[in-house]
N, CA and C atoms of all chains as a GROMACS GRO file, in nm:
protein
  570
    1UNK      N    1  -0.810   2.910   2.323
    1UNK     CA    2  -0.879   3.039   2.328
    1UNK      C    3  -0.957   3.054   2.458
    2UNK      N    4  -0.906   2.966   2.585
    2UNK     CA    5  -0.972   2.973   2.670
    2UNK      C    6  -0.983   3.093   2.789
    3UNK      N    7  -0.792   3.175   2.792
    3UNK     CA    8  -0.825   3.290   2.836
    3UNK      C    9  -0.826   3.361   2.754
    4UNK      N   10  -0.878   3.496   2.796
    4UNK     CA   11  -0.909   3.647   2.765
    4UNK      C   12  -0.774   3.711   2.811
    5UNK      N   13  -0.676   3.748   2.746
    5UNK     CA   14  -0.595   3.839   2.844
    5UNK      C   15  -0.642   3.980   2.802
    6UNK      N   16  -0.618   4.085   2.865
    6UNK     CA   17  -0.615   4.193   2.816
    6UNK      C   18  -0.550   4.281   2.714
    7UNK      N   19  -0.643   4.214   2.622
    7UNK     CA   20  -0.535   4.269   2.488
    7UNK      C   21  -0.601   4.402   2.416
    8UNK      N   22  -0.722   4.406   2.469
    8UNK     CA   23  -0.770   4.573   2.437
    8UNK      C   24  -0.792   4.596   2.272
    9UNK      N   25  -0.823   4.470   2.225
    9UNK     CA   26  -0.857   4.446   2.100
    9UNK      C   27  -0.980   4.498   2.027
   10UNK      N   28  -1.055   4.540   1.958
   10UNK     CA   29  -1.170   4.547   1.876
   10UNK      C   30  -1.199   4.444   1.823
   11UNK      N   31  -1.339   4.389   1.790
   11UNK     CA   32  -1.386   4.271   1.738
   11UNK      C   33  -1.307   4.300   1.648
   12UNK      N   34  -1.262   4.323   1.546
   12UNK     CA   35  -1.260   4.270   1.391
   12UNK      C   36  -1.090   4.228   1.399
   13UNK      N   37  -1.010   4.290   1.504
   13UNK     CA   38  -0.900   4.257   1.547
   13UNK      C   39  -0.896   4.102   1.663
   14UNK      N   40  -0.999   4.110   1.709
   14UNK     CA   41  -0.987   4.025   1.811
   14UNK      C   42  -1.030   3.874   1.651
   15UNK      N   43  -1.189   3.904   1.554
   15UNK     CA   44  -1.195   3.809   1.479
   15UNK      C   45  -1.033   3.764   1.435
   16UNK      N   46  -0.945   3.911   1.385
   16UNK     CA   47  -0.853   3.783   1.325
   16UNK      C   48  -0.756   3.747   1.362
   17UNK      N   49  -0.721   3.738   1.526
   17UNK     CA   50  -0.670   3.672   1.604
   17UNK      C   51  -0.698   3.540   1.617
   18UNK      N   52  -0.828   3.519   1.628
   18UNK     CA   53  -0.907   3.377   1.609
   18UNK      C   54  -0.838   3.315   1.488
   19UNK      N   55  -0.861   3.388   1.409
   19UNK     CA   56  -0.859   3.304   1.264
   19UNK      C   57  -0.721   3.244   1.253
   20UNK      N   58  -0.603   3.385   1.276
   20UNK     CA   59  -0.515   3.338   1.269
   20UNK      C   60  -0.441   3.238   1.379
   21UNK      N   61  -0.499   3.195   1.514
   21UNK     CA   62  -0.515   3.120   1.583
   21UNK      C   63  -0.551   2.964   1.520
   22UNK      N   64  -0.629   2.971   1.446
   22UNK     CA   65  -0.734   2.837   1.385
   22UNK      C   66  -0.609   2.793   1.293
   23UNK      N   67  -0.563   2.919   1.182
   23UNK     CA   68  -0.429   2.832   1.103
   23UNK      C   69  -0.323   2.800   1.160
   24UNK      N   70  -0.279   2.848   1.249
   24UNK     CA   71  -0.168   2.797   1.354
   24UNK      C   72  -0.230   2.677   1.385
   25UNK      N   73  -0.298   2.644   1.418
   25UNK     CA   74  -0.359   2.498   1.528
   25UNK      C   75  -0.380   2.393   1.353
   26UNK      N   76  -0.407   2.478   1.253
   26UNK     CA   77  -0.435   2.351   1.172
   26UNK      C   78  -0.290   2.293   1.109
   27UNK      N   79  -0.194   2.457   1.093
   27UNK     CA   80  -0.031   2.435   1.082
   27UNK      C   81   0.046   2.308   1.164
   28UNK      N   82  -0.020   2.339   1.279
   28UNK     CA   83   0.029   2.238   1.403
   28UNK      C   84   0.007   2.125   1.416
   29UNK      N   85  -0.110   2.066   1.313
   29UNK     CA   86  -0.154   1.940   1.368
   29UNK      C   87  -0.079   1.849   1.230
   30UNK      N   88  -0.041   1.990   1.075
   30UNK     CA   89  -0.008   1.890   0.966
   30UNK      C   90   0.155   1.876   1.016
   31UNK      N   91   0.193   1.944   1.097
   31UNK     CA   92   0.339   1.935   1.149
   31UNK      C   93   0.345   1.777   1.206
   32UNK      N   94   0.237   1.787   1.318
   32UNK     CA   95   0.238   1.639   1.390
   32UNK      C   96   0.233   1.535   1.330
   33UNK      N   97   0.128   1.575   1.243
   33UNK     CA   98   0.140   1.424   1.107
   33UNK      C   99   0.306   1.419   1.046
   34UNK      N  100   0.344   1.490   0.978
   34UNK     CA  101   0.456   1.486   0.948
   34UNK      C  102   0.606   1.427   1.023
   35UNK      N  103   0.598   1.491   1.139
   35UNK     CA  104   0.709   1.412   1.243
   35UNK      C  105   0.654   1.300   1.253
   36UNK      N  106   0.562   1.242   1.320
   36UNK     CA  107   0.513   1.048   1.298
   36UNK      C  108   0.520   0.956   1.182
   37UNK      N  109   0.502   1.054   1.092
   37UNK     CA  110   0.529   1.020   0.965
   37UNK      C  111   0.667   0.955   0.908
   38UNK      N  112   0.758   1.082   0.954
   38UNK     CA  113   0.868   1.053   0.947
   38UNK      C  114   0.929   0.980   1.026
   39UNK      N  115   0.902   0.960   1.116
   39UNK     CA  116   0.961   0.896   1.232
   39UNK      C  117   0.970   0.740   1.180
   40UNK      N  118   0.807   0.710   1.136
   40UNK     CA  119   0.739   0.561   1.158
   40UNK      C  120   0.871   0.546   0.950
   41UNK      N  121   0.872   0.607   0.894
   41UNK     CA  122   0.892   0.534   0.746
   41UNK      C  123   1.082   0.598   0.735
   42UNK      N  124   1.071   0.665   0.836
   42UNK     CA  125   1.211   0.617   0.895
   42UNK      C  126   1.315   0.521   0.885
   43UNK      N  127   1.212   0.428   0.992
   43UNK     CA  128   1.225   0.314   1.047
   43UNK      C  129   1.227   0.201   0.958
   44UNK      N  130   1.120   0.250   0.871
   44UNK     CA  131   1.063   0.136   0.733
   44UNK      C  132   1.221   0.105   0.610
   45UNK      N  133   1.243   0.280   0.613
   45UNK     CA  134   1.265   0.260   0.479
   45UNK      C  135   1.497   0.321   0.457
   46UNK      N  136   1.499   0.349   0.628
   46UNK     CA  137   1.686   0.387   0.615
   46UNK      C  138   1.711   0.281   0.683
   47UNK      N  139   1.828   0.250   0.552
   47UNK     CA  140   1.926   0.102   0.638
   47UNK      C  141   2.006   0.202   0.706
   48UNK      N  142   2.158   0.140   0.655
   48UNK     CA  143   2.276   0.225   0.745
   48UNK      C  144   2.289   0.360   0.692
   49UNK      N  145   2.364   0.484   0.787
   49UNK     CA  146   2.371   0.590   0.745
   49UNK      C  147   2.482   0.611   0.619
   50UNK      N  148   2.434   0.709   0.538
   50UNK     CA  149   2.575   0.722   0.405
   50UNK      C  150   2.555   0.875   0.381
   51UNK      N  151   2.685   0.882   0.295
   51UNK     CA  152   2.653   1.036   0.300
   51UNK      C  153   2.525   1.074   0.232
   52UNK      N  154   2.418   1.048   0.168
   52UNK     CA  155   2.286   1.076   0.100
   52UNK      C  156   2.199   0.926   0.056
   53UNK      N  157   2.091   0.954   0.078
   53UNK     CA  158   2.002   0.856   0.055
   53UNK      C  159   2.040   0.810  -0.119
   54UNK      N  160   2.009   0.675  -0.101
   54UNK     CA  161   2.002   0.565  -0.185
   54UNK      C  162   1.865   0.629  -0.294
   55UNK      N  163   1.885   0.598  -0.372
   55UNK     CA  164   1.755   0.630  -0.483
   55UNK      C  165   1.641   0.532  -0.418
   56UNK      N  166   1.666   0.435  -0.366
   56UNK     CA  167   1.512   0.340  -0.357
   56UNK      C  168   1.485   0.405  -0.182
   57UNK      N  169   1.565   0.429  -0.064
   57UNK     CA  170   1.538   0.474   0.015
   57UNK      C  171   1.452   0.584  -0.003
   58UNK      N  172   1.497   0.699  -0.084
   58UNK     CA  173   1.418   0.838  -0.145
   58UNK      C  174   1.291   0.795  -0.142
   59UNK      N  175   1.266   0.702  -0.271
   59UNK     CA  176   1.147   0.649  -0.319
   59UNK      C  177   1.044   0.564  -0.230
   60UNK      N  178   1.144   0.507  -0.127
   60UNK     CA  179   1.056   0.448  -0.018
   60UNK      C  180   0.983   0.596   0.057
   61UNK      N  181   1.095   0.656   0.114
   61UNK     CA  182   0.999   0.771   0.174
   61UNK      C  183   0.891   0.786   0.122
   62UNK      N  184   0.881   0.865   0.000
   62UNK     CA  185   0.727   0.895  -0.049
   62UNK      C  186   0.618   0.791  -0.068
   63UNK      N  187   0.700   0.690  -0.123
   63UNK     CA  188   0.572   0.561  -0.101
   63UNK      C  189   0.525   0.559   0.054
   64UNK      N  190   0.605   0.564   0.151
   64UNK     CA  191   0.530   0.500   0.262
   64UNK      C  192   0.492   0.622   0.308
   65UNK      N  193   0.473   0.749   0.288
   65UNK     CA  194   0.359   0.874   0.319
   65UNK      C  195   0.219   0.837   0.267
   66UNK      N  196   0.227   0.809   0.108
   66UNK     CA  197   0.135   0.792   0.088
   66UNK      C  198   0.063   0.656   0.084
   67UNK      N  199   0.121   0.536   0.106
   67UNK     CA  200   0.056   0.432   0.135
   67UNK      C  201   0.043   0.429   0.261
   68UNK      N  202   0.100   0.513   0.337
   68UNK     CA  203   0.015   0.499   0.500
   68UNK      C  204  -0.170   0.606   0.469
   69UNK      N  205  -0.145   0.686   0.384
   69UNK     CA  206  -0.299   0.756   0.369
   69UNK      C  207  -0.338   0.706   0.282
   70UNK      N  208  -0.314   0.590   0.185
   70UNK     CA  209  -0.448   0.520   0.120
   70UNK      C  210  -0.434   0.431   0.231
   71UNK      N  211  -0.342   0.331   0.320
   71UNK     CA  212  -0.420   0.243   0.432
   71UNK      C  213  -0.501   0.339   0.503
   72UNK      N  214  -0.532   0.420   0.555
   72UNK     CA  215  -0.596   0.458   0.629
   72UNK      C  216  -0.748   0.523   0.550
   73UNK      N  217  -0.722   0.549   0.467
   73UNK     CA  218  -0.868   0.539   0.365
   73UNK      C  219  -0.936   0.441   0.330
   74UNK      N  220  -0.828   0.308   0.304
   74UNK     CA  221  -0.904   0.233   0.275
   74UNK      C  222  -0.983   0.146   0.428
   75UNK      N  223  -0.908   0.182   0.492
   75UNK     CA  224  -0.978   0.092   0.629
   75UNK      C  225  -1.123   0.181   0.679
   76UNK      N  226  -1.101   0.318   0.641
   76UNK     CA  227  -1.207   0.453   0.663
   76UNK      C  228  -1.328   0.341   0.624
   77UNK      N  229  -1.283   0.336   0.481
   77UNK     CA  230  -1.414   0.297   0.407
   77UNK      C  231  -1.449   0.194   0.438
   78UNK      N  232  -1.340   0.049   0.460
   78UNK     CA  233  -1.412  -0.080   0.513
   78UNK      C  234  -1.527  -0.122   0.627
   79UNK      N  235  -1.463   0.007   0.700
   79UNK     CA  236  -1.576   0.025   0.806
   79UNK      C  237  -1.697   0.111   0.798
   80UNK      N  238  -1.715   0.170   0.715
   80UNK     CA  239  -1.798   0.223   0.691
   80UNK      C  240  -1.914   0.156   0.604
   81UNK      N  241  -1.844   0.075   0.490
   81UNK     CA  242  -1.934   0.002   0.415
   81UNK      C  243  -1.977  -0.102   0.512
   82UNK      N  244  -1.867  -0.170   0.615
   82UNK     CA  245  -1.967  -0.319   0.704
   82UNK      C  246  -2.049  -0.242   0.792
   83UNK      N  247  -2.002  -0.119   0.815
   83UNK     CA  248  -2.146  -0.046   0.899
   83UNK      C  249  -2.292  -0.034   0.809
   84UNK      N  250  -2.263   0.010   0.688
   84UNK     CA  251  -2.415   0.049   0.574
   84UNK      C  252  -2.463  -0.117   0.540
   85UNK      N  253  -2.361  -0.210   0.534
   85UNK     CA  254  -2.398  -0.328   0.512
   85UNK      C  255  -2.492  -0.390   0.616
   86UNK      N  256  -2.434  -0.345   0.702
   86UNK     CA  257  -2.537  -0.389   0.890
   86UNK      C  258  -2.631  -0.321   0.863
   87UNK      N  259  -2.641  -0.203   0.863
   87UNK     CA  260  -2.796  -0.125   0.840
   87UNK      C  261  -2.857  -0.158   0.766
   88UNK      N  262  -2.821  -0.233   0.639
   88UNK     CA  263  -2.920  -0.244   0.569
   88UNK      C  264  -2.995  -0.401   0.570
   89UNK      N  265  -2.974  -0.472   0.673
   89UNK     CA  266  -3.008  -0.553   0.715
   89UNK      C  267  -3.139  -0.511   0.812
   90UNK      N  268  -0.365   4.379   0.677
   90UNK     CA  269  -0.304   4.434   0.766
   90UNK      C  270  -0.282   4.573   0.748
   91UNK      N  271  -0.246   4.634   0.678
   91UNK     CA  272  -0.234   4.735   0.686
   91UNK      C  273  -0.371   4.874   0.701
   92UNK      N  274  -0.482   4.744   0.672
   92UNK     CA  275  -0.623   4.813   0.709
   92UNK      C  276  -0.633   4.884   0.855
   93UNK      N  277  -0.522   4.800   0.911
   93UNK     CA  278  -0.576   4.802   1.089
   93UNK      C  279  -0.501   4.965   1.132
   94UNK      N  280  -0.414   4.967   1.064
   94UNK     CA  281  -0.352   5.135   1.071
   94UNK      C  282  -0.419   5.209   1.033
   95UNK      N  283  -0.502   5.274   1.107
   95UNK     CA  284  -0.631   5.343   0.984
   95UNK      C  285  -0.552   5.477   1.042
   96UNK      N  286  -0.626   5.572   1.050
   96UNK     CA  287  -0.586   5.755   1.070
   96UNK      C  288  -0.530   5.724   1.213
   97UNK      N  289  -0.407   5.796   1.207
   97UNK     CA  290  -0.324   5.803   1.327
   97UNK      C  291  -0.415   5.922   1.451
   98UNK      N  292  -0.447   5.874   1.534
   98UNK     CA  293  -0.551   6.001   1.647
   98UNK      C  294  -0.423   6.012   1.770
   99UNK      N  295  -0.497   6.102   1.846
   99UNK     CA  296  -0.415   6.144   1.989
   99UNK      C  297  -0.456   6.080   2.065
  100UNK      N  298  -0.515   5.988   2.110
  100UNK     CA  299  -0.566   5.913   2.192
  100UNK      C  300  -0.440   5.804   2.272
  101UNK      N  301  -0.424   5.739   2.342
  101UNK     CA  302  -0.369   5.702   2.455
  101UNK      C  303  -0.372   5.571   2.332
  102UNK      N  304  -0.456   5.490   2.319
  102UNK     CA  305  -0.456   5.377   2.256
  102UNK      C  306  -0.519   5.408   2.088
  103UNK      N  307  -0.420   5.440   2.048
  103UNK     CA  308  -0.426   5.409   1.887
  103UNK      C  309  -0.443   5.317   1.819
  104UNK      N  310  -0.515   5.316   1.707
  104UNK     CA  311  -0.540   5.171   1.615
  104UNK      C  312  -0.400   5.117   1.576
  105UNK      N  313  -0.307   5.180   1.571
  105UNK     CA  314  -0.173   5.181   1.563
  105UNK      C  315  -0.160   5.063   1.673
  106UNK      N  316  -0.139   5.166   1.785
  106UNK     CA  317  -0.066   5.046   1.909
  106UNK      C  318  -0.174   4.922   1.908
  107UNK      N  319  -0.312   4.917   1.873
  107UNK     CA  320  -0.367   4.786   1.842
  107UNK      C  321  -0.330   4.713   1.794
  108UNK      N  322  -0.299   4.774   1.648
  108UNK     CA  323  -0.227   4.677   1.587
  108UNK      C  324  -0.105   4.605   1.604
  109UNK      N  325  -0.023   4.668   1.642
  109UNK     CA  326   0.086   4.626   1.737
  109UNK      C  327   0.079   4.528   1.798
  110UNK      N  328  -0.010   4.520   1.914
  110UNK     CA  329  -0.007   4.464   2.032
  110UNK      C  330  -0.094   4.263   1.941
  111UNK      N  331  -0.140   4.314   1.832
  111UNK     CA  332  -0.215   4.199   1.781
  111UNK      C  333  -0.072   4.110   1.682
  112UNK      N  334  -0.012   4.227   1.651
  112UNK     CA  335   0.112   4.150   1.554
  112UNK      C  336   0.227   4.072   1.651
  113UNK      N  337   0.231   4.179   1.801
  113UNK     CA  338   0.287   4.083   1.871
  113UNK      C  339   0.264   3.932   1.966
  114UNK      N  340   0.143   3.960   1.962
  114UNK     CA  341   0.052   3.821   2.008
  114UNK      C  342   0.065   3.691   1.879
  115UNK      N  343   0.062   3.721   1.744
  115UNK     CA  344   0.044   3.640   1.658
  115UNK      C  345   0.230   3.578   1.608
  116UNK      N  346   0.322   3.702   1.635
  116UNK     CA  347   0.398   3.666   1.630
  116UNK      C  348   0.467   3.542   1.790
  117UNK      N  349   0.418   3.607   1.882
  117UNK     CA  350   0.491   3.493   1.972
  117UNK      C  351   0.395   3.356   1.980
  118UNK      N  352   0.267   3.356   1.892
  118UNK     CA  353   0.218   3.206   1.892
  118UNK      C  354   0.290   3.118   1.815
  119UNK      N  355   0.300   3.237   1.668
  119UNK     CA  356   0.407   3.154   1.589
  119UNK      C  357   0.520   3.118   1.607
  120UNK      N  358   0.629   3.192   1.701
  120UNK     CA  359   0.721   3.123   1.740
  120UNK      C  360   0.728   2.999   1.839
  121UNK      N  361   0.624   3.017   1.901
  121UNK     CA  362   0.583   2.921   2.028
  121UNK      C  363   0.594   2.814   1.952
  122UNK      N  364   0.499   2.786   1.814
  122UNK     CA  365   0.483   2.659   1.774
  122UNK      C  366   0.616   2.631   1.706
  123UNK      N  367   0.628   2.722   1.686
  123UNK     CA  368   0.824   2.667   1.571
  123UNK      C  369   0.878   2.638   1.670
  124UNK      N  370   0.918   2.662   1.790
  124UNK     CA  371   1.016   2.636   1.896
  124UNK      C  372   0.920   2.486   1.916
  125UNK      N  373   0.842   2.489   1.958
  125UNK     CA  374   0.775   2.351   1.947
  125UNK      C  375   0.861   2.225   1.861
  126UNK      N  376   0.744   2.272   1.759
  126UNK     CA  377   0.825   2.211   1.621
  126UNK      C  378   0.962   2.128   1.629
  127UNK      N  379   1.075   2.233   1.669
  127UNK     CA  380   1.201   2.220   1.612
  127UNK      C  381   1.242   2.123   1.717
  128UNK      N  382   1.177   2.140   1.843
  128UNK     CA  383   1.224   2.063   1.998
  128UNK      C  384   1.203   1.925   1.946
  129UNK      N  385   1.089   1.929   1.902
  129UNK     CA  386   0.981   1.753   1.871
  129UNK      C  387   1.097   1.688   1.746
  130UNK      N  388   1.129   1.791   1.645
  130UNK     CA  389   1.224   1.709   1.510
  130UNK      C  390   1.388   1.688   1.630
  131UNK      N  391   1.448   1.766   1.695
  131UNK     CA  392   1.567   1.765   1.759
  131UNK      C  393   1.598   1.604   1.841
  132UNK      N  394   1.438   1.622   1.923
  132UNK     CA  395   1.451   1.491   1.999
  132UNK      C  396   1.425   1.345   1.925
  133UNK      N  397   1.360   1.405   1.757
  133UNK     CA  398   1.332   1.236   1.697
  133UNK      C  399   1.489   1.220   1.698
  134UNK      N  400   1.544   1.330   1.595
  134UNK     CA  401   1.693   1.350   1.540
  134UNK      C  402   1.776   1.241   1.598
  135UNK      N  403   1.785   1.273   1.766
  135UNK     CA  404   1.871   1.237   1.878
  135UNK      C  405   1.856   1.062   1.936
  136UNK      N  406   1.674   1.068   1.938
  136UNK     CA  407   1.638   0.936   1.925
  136UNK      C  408   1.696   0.814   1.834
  137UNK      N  409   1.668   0.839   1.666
  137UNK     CA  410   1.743   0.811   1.562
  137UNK      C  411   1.841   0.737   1.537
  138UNK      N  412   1.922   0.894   1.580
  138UNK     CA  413   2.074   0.841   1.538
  138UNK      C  414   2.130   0.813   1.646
  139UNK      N  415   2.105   0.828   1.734
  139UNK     CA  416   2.178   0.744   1.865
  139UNK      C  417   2.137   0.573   1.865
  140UNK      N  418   2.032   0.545   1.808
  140UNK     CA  419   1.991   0.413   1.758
  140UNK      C  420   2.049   0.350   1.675
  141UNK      N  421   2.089   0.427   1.523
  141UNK     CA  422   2.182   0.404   1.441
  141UNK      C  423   2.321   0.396   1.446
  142UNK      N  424   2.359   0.498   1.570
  142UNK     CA  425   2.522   0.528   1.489
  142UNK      C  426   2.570   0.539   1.627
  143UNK      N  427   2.529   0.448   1.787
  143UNK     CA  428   2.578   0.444   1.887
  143UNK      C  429   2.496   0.301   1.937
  144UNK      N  430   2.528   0.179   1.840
  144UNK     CA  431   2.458   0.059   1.863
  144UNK      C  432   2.547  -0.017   1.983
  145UNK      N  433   2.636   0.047   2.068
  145UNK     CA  434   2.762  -0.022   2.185
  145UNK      C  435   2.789   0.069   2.225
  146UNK      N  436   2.721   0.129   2.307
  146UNK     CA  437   2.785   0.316   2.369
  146UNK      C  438   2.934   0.266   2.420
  147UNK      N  439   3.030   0.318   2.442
  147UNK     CA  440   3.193   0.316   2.500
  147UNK      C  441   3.183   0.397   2.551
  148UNK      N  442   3.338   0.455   2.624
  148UNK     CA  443   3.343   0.522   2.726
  148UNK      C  444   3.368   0.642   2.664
  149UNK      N  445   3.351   0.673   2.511
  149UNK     CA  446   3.307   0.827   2.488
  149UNK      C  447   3.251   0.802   2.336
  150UNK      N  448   3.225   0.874   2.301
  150UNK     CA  449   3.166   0.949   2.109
  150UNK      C  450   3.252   0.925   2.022
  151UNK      N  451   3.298   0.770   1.947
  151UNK     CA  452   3.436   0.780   1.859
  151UNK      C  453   3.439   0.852   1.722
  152UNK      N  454   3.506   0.902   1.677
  152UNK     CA  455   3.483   0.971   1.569
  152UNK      C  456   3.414   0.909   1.434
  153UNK      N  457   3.424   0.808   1.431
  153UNK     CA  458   3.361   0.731   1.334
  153UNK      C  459   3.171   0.776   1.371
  154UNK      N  460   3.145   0.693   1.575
  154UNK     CA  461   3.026   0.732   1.599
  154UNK      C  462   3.000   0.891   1.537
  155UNK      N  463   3.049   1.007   1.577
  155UNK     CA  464   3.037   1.136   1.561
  155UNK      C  465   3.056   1.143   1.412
  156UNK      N  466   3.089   1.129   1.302
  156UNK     CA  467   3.062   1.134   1.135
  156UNK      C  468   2.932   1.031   1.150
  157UNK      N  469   2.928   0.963   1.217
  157UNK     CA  470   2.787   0.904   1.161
  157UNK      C  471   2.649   0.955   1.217
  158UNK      N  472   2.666   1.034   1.311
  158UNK     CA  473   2.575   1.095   1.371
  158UNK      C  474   2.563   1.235   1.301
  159UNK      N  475   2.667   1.365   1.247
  159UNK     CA  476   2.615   1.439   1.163
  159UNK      C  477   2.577   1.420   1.060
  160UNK      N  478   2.616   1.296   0.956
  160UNK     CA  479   2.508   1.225   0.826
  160UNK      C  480   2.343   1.210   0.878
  161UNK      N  481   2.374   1.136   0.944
  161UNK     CA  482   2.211   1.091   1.040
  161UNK      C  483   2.131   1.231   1.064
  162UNK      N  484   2.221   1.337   1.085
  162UNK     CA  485   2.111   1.456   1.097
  162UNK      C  486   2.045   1.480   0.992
  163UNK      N  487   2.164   1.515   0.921
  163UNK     CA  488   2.108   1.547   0.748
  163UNK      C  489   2.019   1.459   0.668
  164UNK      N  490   2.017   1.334   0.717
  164UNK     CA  491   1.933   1.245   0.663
  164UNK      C  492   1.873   1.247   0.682
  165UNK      N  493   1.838   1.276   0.866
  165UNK     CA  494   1.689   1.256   0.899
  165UNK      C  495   1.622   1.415   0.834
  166UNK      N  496   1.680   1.511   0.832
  166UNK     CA  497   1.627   1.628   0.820
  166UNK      C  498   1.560   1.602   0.675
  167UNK      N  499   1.653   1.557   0.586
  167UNK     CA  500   1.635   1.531   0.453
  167UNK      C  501   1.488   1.446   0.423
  168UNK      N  502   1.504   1.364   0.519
  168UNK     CA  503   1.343   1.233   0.538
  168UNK      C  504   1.219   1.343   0.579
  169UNK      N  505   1.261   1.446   0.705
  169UNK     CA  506   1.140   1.518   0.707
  169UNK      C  507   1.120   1.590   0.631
  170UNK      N  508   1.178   1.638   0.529
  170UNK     CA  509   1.175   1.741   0.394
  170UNK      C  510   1.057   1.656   0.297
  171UNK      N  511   1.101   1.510   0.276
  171UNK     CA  512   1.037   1.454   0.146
  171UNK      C  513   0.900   1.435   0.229
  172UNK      N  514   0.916   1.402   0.307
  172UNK     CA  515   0.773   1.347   0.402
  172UNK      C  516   0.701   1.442   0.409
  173UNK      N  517   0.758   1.580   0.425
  173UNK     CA  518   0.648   1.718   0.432
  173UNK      C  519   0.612   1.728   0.286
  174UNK      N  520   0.695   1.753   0.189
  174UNK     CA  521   0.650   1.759   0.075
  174UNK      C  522   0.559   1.674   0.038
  175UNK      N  523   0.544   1.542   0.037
  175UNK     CA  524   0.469   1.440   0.000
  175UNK      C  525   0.350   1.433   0.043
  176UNK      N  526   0.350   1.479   0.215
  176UNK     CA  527   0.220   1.463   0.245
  176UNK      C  528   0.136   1.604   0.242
  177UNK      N  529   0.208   1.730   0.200
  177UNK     CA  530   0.155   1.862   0.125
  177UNK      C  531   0.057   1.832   0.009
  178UNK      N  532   0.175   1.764  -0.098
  178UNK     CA  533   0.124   1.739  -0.203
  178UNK      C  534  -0.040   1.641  -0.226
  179UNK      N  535  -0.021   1.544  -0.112
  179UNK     CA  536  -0.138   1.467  -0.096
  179UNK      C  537  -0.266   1.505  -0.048
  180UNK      N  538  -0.233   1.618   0.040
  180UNK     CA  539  -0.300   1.700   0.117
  180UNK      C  540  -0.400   1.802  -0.008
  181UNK      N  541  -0.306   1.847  -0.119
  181UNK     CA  542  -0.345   1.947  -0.208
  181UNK      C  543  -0.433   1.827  -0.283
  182UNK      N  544  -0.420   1.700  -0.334
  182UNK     CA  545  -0.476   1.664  -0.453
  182UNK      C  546  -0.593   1.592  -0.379
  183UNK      N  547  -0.595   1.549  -0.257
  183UNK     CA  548  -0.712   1.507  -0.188
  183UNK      C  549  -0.814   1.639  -0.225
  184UNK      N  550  -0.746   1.774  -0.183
  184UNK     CA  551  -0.873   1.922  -0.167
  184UNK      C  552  -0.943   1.909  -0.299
  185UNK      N  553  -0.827   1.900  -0.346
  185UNK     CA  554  -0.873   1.893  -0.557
  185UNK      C  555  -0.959   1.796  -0.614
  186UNK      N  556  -0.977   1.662  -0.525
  186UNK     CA  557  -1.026   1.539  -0.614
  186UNK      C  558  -1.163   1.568  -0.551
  187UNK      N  559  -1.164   1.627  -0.392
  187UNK     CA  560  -1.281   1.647  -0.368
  187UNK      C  561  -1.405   1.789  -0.395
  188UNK      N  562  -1.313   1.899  -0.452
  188UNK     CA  563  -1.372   1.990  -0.514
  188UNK      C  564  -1.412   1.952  -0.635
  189UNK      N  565  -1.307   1.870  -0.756
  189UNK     CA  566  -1.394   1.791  -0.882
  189UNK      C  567  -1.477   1.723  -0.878
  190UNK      N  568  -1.525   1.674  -0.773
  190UNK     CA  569  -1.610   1.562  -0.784
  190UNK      C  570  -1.760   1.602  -0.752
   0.00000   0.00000   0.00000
């Protein structure tokens, strides 16, 4: 939102340019998660190519979406608790 | 949206052509990012299955390589399908566990 072009907008038009600006950028960032996502459990979870995934390949996919976001919660929190643990020293 | 069409006037710049000019701005961001998008899934795609299904490049694409490379699309497309869904779904019950709580 850094230039201005001349778009000859009214605030309440220009507000929901913004806005709809803000869901694009938040659209964009669950996109990015998603391609890395896929990319990384990819890698994890397709042997050789066939004409359609294997039932446990399937099942790997979704496991390793969501066990990559409880690892990353749970490490959130590990550090957070040895941080409150330090403070409270 | 349709608020922004208010009474049509004679004026040079109508709330009309405002609106316009705002639907066409929102529309070419959104395509911007889909063309994005589709470039970033094309090049994993290519990455992929050229990993998979061209493990001894030769002196061309054997047909065996080429059937194993349009499966590999569909697969991978198929992997970003469950992966979006999954991490939607996680996305929704995270909003939910933290509005119950």
């Amino acid at each position: 939102m850094a230039e201005q072009p001349n778009l000859n907008l009214d605030p309440a038009s220009r507000k929901e340019l913004e806005q709809f600006i803000e869901t694009q950028q938040a659209q964009s960032r669950v996109q990015t998660q998603v391609q890395m996502l896929t990319s990384m459990c990819w890698d994890k979870c397709v042997g050789s190519i066939s004409s359609s995934f294997s039932r446990s390949e399937h099942s790997c996919l979704a496991n390793c979406v969501d066990r990559f976001l409880d690892t990353s919660v749970f490490l959130v929190k590990k550090v957070e608790d040895q941080r409150s643990a330090a403070m409270g020293h | 949206m349709a608020s922004l069409f208010g009474g049509s006037s004679s004026s040079t710049s109508t709330p009309a052509d405002m609106a316009a000019r705002l639907e066409q701005v929102k529309n070419s961001i959104h395509n911007e990012l889909a063309l994005q998008n589709a470039q970033e899934l094309m090049n994993k795609v290519t990455e992929k299955c050229f990993a998979k299904c061209v493990p001894k490049p030769g002196g061309s694409l054997s047909s065996s390589e080429e059937k194993c490379l349009s499966q590999c699309m569909e697969r991978y497309l198929e992997a970003f399908d469950t992966v979006n869904r999954t991490y939607i779904a996680r996305l929704k019950k995270e909003r939910f566990d933290q509005q119950s709580s």
